[in-house]
N, C-alpha and C positions, 0 to 999 in steps of 0.2 A: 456444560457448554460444549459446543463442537469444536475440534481443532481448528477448522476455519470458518469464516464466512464474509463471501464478499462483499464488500461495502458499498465500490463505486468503479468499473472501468475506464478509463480516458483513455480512447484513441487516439496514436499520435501518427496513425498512418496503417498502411494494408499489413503490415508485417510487426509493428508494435504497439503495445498502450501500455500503458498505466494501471495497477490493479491497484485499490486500498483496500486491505481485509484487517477484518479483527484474527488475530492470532490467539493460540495458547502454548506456548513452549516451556518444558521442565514446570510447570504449576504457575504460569507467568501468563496474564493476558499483555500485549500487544499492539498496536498500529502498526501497520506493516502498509508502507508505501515501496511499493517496488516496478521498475521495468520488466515486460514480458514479452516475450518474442515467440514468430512462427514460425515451429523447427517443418522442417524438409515433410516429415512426416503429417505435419498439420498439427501438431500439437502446440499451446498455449504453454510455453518453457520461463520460468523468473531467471533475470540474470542474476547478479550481483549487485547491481547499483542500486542502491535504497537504501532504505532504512526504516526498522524497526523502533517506536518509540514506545515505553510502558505507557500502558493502558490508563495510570493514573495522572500521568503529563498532560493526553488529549486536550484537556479544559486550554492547556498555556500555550498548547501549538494554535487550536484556536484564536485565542489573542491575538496573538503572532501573525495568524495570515491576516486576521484585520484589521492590525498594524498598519502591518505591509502595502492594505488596498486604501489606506489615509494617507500614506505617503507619497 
């Protein structure tokens, strides 16, 4: 598998979105929900805010948003 691949962009405006990618870190797949920003140069930079969740969880984060959209 590749180190990355993106999953889904969310725009939250001209200068940020939202990336999800499947990740692989140290032998470890991934969910990687992260803010990305427009640096000066034009480039697509991740901040810090997010979160990575193992690849095996996905199924309960699922759940979870559709929890969230019955509530």
């Amino acid at each position: 598998m590749e180190d990355e691949i993106v999953v889904a962009e969310l725009e939250r405006g001209p200068e940020q979105k939202i990336v999800v990618r499947r990740t692989n870190f140290r032998g470890r797949e991934y969910l990687d929900i992260r803010n990305f920003f427009l640096s000066s140069s034009g480039e697509w930079l991740p901040t810090k805010k997010g979160i990575a969740i193992p690849w095996e969880l996905r199924e309960e984060l699922i759940e979870a948003l559709r929890g969230a959209e019955e509530k």
